[in-house]
DOSEDO-622636 format. One record per residue (C-alpha): x negated, y negated, z. Coordinates in Angstrom, 2 decimals. Each point is the difference from the previous one (the first is absolute). Layout:
REM residues N
@xx X, yy Y, zz Z
...
REM end
This chain:
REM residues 212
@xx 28.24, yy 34.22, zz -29.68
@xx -3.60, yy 0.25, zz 1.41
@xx 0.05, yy -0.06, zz 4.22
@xx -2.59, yy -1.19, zz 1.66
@xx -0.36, yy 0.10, zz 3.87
@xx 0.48, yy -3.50, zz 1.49
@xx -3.02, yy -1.95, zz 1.01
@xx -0.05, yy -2.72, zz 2.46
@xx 0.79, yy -2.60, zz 1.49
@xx -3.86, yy -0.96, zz -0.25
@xx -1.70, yy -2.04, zz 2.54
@xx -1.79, yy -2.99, zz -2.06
@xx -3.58, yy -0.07, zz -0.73
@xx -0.13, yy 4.32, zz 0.77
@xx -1.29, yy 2.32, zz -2.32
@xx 3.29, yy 0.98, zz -2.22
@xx 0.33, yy 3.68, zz -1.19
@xx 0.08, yy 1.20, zz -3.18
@xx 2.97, yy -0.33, zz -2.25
@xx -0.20, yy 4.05, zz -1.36
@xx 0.72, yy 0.86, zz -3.83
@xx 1.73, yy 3.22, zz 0.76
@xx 3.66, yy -0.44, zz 1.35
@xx 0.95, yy 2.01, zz 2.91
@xx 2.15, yy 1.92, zz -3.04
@xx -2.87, yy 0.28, zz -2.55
@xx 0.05, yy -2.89, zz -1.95
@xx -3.52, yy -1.99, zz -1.51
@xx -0.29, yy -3.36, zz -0.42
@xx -1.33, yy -2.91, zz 0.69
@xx 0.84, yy -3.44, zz 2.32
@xx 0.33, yy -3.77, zz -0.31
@xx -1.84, yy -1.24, zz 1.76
@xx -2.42, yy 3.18, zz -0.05
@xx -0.79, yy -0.70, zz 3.78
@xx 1.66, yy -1.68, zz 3.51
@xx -0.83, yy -3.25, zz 0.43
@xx -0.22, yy -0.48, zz 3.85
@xx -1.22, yy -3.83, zz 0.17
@xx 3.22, yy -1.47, zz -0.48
@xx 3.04, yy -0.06, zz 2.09
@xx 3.28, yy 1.03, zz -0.98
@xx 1.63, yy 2.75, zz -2.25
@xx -1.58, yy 1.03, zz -3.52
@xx 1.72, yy 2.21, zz -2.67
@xx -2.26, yy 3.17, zz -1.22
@xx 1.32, yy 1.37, zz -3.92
@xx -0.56, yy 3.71, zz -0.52
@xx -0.16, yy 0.43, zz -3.71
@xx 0.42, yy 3.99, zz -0.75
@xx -2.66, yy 1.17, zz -2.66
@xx 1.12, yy 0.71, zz -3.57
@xx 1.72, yy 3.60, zz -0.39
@xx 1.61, yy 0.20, zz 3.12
@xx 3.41, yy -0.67, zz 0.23
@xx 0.03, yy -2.36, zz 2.52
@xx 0.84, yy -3.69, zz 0.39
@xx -1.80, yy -2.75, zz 1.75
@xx 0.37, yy -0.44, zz 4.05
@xx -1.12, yy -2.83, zz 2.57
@xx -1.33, yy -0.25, zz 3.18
@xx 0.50, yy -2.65, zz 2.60
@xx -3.13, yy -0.75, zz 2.36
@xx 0.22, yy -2.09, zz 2.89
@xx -2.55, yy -1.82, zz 1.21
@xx 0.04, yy -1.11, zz 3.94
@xx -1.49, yy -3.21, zz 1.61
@xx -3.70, yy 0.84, zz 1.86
@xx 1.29, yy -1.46, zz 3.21
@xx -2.72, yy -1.25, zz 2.49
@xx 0.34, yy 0.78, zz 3.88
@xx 0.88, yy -2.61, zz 2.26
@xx -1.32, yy -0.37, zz 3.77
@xx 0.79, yy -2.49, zz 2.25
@xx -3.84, yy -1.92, zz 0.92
@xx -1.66, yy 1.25, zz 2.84
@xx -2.67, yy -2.12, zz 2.03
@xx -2.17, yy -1.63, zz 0.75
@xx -0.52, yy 2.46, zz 2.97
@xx -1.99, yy -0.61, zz 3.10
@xx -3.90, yy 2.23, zz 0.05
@xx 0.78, yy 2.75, zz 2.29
@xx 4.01, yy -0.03, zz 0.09
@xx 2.36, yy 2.61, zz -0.92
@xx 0.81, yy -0.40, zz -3.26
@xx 3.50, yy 0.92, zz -1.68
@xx 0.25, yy 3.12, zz -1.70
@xx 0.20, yy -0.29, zz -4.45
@xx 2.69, yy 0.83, zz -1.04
@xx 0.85, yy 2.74, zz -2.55
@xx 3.07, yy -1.16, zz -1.12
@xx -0.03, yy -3.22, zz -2.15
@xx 2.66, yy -2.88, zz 0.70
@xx 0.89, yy 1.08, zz -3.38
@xx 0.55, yy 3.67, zz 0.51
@xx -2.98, yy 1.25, zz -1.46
@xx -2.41, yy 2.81, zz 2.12
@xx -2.79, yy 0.58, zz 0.04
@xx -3.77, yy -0.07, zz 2.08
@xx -2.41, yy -2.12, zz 1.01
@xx -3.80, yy -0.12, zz -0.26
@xx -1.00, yy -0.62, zz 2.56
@xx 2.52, yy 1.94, zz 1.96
@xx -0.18, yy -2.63, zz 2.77
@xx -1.04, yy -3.85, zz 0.93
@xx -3.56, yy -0.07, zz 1.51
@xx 0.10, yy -2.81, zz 3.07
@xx -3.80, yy 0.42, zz 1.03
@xx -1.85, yy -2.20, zz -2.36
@xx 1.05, yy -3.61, zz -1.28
@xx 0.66, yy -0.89, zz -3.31
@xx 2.05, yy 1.26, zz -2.86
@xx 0.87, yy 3.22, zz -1.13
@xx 1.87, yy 0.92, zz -3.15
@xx 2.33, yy 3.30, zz 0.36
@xx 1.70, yy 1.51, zz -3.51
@xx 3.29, yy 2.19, zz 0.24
@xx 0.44, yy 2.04, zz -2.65
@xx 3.56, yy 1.32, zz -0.71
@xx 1.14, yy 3.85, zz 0.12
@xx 0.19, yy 1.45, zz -3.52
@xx 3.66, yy -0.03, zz -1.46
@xx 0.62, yy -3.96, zz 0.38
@xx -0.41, yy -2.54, zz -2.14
@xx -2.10, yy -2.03, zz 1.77
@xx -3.83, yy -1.41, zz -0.03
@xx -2.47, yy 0.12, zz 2.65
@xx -0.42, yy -3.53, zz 2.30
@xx -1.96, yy -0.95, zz 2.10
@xx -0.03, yy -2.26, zz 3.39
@xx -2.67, yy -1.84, zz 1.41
@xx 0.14, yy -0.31, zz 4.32
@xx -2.18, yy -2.30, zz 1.62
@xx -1.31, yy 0.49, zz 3.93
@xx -1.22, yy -2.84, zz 1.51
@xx -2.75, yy 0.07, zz 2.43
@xx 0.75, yy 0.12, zz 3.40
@xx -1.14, yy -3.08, zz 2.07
@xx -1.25, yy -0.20, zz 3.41
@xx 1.35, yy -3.02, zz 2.10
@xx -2.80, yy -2.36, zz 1.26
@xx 0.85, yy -2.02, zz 3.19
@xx -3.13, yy -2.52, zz 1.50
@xx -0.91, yy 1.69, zz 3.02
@xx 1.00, yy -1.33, zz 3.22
@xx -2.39, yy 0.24, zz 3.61
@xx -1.23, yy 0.46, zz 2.05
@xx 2.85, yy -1.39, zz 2.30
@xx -0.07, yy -0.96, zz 3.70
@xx 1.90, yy 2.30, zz 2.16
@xx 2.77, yy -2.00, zz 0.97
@xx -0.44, yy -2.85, zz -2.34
@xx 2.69, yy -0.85, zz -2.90
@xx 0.20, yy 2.22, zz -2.74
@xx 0.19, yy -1.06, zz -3.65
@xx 3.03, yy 1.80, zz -2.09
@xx -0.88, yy 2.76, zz -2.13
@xx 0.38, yy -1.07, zz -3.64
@xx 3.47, yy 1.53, zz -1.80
@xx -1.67, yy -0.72, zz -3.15
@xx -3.69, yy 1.24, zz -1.38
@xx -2.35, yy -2.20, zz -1.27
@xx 0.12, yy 1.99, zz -3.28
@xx 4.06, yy -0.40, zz -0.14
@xx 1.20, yy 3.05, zz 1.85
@xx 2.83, yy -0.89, zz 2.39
@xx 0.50, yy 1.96, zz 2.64
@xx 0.82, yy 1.69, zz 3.90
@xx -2.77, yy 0.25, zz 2.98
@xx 0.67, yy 2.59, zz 2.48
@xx -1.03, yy -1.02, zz 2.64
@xx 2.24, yy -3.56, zz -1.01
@xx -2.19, yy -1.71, zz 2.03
@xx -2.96, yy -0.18, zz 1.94
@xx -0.50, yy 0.69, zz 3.66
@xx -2.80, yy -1.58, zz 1.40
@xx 1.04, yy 0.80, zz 3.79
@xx -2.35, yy 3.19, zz -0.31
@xx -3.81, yy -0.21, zz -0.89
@xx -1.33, yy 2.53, zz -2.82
@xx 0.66, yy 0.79, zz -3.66
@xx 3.17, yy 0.75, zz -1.66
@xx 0.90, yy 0.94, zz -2.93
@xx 2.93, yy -1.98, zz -1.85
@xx 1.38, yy 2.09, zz -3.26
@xx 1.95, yy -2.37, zz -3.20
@xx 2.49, yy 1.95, zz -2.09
@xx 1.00, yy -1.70, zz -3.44
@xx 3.40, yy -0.58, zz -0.65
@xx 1.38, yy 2.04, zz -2.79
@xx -0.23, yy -0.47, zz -3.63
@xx -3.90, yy -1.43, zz 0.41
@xx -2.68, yy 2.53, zz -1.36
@xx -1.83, yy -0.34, zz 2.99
@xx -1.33, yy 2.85, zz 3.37
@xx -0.12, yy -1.02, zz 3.42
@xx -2.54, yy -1.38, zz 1.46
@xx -1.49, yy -0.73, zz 3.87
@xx -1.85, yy -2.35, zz 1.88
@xx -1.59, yy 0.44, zz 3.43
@xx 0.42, yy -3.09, zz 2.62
@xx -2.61, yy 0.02, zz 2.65
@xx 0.93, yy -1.86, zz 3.67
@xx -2.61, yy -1.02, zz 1.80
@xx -0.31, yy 0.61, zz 3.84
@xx 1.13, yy -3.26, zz 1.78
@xx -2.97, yy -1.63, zz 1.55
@xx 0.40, yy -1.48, zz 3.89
@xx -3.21, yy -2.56, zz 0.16
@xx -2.16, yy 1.18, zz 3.09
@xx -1.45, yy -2.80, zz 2.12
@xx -2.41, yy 0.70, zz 3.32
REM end
């Protein structure tokens, strides 16, 4: 009986071996089909016919072929221009490894990027890719507001933008019981791609009229 070393499983779509004519114990011949069919999934019988003048009878092979599986990642983004960004993983969701190119999510520009992980040799698996999208980062806009009167009643500092970016002030409020400039900083709440911004609030020096 001809013995052939086994071959496979076979990931689908890969580039199959050849099926050899000489048996591990010396036997020629020839295969049905002559070559591995890789496109198709599931299990395919390979005859062995012996040449004439040996005495030898005809063997099979079984060769499997495996599902290309495609890595899964959970979506990431859109991020915010200029945050940290989560590392890629390089482990799929479905258990594939593998790298990434690019290594790592770029935050400094806006607009889309497309990164491609390709998996480690040995798996069954295709390369993917994700695309991340950073948003640009928006400065809040707030009307300004002054010169105010020392003393005199101060309007509330705005908890929301005029651009949509709500907001703290720190100072909360403004002080107008001491002339000169200060400066009032707004932090965005979380979850807004936005920076922090400032405005400066000038008091004016109380006048006293002077009469002779």
């Amino acid at each position: 009986t001809p013995v052939f070393t086994a071959i496979g499983p076979l990931c689908q779509n890969s580039v199959a071996p050849a099926l050899i004519t000489t048996s591990n114990n010396g036997i020629t011949g020839t295969w049905s089909p002559a070559t591995i069919n890789t496109s198709s999934v599931g299990t395919t019988t390979y005859t062995f016919t012996p040449d004439a003048g040996h005495c030898a009878v005809v063997t099979t092979m079984n060769v499997t072929i495996d599902t290309e599986i495609t890595p899964a990642f959970a979506a990431i983004g859109p991020l915010c221009q200029n945050s940290i960004a989560p590392a890629l993983s390089g482990t799929s969701t479905n258990g594939i490894t593998g790298t990434w190119s690019p290594v790592s999510i770029n935050t400094a520009s806006a607009g889309t990027t497309t990164y491609t992980f390709t998996p480690d040799a040995g798996q069954c698996a295709v390369s993917t890719t994700m695309d991340i999208t950073i948003d640009t980062e928006i400065t809040p806009a707030f009307a300004a507001i002054g010169p105010l009167c020392q003393n005199s009643v101060a309007p509330a500092l705005s908890g929301t933008s005029t651009n949509g970016i709500t907001g703290t002030w720190s100072p909360a409020s403004i002080n107008t019981a001491t002339a000169g400039t200060t400066t009032y900083t707004f932090t965005p709440d979380a979850g807004q791609c936005a920076v922090s911004t400032t405005m400066d609030i000038t008091i004016d020096t109380e006048i006293t009229p002077v009469f002779t």
